[in-house]
Structures are given as structure tokens and as C-alpha cells.
C-alpha positions as CSV (number, residue, x, y, z in Angstrom):
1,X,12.5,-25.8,10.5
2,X,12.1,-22.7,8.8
3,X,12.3,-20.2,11.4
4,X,15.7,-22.2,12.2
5,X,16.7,-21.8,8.2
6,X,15.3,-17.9,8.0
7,X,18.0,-17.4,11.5
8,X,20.8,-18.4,9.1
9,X,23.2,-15.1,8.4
10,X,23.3,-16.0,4.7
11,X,19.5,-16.3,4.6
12,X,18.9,-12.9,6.0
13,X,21.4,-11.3,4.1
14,X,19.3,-12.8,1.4
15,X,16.4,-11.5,2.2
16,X,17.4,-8.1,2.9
17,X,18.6,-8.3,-0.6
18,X,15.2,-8.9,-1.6
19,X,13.6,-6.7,0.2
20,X,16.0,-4.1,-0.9
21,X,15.0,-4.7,-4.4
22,X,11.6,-4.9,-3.8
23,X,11.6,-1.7,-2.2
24,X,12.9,0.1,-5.4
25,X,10.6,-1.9,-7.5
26,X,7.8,-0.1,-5.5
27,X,8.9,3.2,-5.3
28,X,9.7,3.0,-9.4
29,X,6.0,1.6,-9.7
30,X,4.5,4.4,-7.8
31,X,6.3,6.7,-9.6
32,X,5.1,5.8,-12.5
33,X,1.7,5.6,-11.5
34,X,1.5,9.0,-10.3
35,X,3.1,10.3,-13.2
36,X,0.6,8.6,-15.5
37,X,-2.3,10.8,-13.8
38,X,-2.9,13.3,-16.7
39,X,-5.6,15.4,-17.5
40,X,-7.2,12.9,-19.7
41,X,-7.5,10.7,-17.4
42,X,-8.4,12.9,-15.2
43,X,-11.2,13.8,-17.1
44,X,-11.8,9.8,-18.6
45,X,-11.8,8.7,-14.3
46,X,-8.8,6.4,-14.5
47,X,-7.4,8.7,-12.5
48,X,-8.3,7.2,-9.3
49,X,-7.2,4.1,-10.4
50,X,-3.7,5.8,-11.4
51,X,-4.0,7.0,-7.6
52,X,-4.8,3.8,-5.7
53,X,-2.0,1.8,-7.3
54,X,0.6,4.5,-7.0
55,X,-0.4,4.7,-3.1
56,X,-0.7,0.9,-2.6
57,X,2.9,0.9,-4.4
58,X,4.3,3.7,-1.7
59,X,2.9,2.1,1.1
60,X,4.6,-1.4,0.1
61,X,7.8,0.4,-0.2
62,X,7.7,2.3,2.7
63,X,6.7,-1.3,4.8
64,X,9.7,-3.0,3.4
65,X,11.7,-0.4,4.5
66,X,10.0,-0.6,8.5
67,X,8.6,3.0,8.0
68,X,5.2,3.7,9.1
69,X,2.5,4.1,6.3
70,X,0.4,6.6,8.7
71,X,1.1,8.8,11.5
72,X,-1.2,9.6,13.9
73,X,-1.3,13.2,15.8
């Protein structure tokens, strides 16, 4: 039933709507994140923290869009 609902043209113009959004929600996050990474917290260690989040956000963004998050050579 909802496979059949998700195959519906207004449903996935829906969701790419949403996904769309999200995507710019997680690239405004990560921006954010990295620019929070200052010298103090470089030197208080919440600059990893700052790091992780801002990474997890660009990977998130860059999924929604159906990039890869790694390449491999």
C-alpha cells in the first residue's frame, strides 16, 4: 500500500520537495558548524565536536542530493 501511494506523481513531487529542503537545511547546518570552529574552541576541544556535526550535516546533504559521500581511487 505504500509503495503504491509513494508511485503517485503528486507524492513524489512531494517528496522531492522535501528533500530539496532538507538538503539546504543540511548544507546551512554545516555551514554553521564549521564556521563555529574558533580558536577557543579549538583550544577548549569542542572543536571536534564543531567538526563531526558539520561533516555528518555535509554528508546528509550531499545523500539527499544522490552524490556520493566518498570516492574511492
Amino acid at each position: 500500500m505504500v509503495k503504491r501511494h509513494l508511485e503517485e506523481p503528486e507524492t513524489i513531487v512531494k517528496v522531492e520537495a522535501e528533500r530539496a529542503q532538507l538538503v539546504e537545511i543540511y548544507k546551512d547546518k554545516a555551514r554553521l558548524c564549521a564556521l563555529g570552529v574558533t580558536e577557543e574552541k579549538v583550544s577548549k576541544g569542542t572543536a571536534l565536536q564543531l567538526a563531526t556535526a558539520s561533516a555528518i550535516f555535509t554528508d546528509k546533504a550531499l545523500l539527499l542530493q544522490g552524490m556520493p559521500t566518498e570516492i574511492n581511487l
